[in-house]
Steps between C-alpha positions, in 0.01 A plus 500: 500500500662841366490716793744797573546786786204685372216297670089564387216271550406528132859344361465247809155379382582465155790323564298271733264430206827458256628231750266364744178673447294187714783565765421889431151454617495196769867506695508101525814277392229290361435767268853592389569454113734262513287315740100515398351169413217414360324466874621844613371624206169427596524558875610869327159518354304319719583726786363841277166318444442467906584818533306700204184241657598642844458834371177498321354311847626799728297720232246327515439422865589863582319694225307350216406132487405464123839676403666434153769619342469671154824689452737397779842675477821349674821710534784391514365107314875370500498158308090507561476331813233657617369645143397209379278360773344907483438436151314180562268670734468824248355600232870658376804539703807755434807440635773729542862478566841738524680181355487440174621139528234405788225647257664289227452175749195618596398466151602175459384384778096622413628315164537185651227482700229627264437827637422695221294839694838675587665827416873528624585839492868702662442685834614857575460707804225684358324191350522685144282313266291310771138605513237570714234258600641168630243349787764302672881613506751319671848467600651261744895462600604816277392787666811395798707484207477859456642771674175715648634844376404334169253204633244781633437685198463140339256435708285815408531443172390108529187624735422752208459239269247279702103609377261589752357260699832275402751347703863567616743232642850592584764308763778692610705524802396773727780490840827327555587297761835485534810701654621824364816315473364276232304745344838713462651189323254423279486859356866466446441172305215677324742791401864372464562187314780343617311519890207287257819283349673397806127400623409306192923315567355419857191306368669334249289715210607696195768755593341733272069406597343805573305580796128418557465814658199515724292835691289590724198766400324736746161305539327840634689708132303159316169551670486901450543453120274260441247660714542857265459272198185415615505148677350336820639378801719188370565169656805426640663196493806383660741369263831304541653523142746752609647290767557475842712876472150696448157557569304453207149547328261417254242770435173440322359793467160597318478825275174697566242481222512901481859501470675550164 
């Protein structure tokens, strides 16, 4: 993996989805390149369909029982773990991606498996080119990925795109629990490469394997936004994708009908 002093989320991810894009998006051995079997491959899968179903049961247990996704947006799809069970439950599913190779994967991927209601589409900050209107957007275990001077006005932009009376699910990590100490050193290994290099020699990795940098948001910055864009009180659910070094969330969060 080419990666130099100058260290950005954006070169890391593509280079994840150049190298190990199913490593990029689950951080398992199983899932390594060199390592993924036939069996992992569909343990990969498998575990995006129980969680898309675990999604559209928290909607509708919490807010509408007869709910059905027409347009169902997921940012940041990767290799369409979690786009392609959304596109079985939806009319038509977008999927959008900063990597160019995990959209390519992703593509192959909906290939394979006969999903044929799919638009893959590149992701900017702004969204450019997204539209208005989805009823269900989602993104799970990229928002952490991100760091929140850039993750919150993400998250604006992904709430504008939900219609009214549509639905918003995001996970990200909201507090950390560990020491300023270790905090300290892993902004060092987020900003210096060889402090990330003589971690990756430790562990026996890549010298050269970027980060998998991971944030924390402010939960009450989240809540004010979505509230001025015109949504309800969400439902918040504890998460543990980000690991046992934060406090994380999902919010599902409903947009008012007048909104928009």
């Amino acid at each position: 993996m080419a990666q130099g002093p100058n260290m950005g989320t954006d070169r890391d991810w593509e280079a994840w989805g150049r190298d190990d894009p199913y490593y990029g998006v689950l951080s398992s051995e199983q899932f390594r390149t060199r390592a993924l079997s036939d069996e992992a491959r569909n343990a990969f899968f498998d575990s995006g369909a129980r969680h898309v179903q675990r999604v559209l049961t928290v909607i509708r247990e919490s807010f509408a029982p007869d709910f059905a996704p027409r347009q169902s947006l997921d940012f940041g799809c990767g290799v369409g773990r979690l786009l392609i069970p959304l596109a079985r439950a939806s009319d038509r599913a977008t999927g959008i991606d900063v990597s160019p190779s995990m959209l390519a994967e992703a593509a192959r991927n909906c290939a394979a498996q006969g999903i044929g209601n799919v638009t893959l589409a590149p992701s900017h900050d702004r969204l450019d080119g997204v539209a208005a209107g989805f009823d269900l957007v989602h993104s799970y275990i990229v928002l952490q990925h991100i760091p929140p001077a850039r993750g919150h006005g993400l998250i604006a932009a992904l709430a504008q795109r939900v219609a009214p009376d549509g639905f918003l699910v995001l996970q990200f990590p909201h507090a950390r629990t560990t020491s300023w100490l270790v905090n300290a050193l892993t902004w060092l290994r987020y900003h210096f490469w060889p402090a990330n290099a003589v971690r990756n020699l430790v562990r026996g990795r890549p010298l050269r394997e970027p980060p998998m940098q991971l944030h924390a948001y402010d939960l009450g910055q989240v809540l004010r936004t979505l509230q001025d864009i015109g949504f309800g009180t969400p439902r918040l659910l504890p998460d543990a994708a980000a690991g046992s070094d934060f406090e994380s969330t999902l919010l599902v969060a409903r947009r008012n009908i007048e909104a928009g």
